[in-house]
N, C-alpha and C positions, 0 to 999 in steps of 0.2 A: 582978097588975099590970093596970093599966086602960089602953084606948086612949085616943087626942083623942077618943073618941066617946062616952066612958066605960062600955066593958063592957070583958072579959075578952079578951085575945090570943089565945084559944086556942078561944071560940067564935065563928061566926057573928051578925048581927043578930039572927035568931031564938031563938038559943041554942045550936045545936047545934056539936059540938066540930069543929073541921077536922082532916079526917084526913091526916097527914103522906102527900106522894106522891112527896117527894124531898128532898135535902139535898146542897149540893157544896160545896166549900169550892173557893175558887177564888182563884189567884195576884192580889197587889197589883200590877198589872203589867198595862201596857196588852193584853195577849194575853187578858182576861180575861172581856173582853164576849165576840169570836170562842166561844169555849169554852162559854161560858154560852149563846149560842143556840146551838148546838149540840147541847148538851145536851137545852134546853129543844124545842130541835123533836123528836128522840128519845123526850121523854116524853108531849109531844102526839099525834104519831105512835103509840106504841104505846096509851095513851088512846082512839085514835077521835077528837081532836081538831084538824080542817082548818080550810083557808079563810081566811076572813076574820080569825077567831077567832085562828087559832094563827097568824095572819103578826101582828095587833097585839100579843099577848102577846110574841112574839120579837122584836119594836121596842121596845115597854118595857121587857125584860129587858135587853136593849142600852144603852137609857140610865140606866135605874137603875145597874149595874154601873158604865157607867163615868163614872158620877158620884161611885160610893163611891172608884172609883179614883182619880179626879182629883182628890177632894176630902175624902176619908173617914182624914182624917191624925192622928193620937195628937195629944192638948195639947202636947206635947212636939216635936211636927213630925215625927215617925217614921211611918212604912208600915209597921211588922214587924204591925201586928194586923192580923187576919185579915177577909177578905171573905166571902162565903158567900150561898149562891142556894138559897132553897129556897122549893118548891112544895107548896100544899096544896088540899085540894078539899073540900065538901061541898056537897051536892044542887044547887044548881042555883050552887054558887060556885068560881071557879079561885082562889087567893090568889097573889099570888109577893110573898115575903118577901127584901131584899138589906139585909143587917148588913153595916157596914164599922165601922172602931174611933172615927172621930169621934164627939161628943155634939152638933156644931154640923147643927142640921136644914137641912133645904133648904132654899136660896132662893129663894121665888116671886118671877118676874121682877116687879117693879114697874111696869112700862108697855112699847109698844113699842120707848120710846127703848133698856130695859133690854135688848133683844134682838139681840145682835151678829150681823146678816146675812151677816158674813165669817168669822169662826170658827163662826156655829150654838151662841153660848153662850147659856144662858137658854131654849134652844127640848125642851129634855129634859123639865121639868113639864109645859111645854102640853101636846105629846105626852102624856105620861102622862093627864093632865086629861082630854085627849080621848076617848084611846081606853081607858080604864078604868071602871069604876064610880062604884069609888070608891079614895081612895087618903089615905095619912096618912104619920105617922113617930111612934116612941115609945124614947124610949133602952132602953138592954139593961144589963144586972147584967153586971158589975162594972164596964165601960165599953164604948160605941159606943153605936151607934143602929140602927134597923130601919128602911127606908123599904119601905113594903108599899103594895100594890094592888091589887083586886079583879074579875074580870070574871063577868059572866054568862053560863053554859053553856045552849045550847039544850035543851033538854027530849031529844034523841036524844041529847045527848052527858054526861049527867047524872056527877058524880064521885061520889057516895055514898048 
């Protein structure tokens, strides 16, 4: 299966394959983000991965989640599929991959008007945009989607 970028999911730009660093599956349920950074600082931490770095990765993980949450709902309108947080690395890439059971992709805010300064809705892409590489979405077999994101590791903190 191909990305929006058209190569393979399962390698890097360059080609090389990312190496699985984690996988959670994690409740459809507002408790879900809490849990997933949690998680996610635990594997940065035991990685060698601080600072700047692993506080933006733990802000994205936050709203990737609970966007699947808030909005990662079956055709049907049900929450029973599954969410899941998983992290992957190689040479100088961290990936974080969040599957929820929707096939509806994200919506990039359409302008500032699109960005509700009183709930903070629409402010989870920019986020993302910002502090990531690079970032996409690609549905998943048999249903849902993957919204994935990419950061660059400093050359001391290398994953593979």
């Amino acid at each position: 299966m191909l990305t929006d970028h058209g190569r393979a999911h399962d390698v890097d730009a360059l080609g090389r394959a990312w190496l699985p660093l984690t996988r959670v599956p994690l409740p459809h349920k507002p408790e879900a983000a809490p849990r997933a950074r949690g998680h996610v600082r635990e594997v940065l931490a035991a990685l060698g991965v601080e600072g700047d770095l692993a506080a933006s990765v733990e802000l994205v993980v936050s709203e990737l989640v609970t966007n699947a949450v808030r909005h990662g709902v079956c055709l049907c309108g049900c929450t029973r599929g599954a969410v899941s947080l998983a992290l992957m690395g190689t040479g100088g890439r961290l990936r974080v991959e969040v599957a929820d059971p929707s096939r509806t992709p994200p919506r990039w805010p359409t302008g500032v008007e699109s960005v509700d300064a009183e709930t903070e809705e629409g402010r989870g892409l920019l986020l993302v945009t910002s502090l990531a590489a690079d970032w996409g979405d690609h549905a998943r077999r048999p249903r849902g989607k993957v919204v994935w994101c990419e950061f660059t590791v400093p050359a001391a903190d290398r994953l593979g």
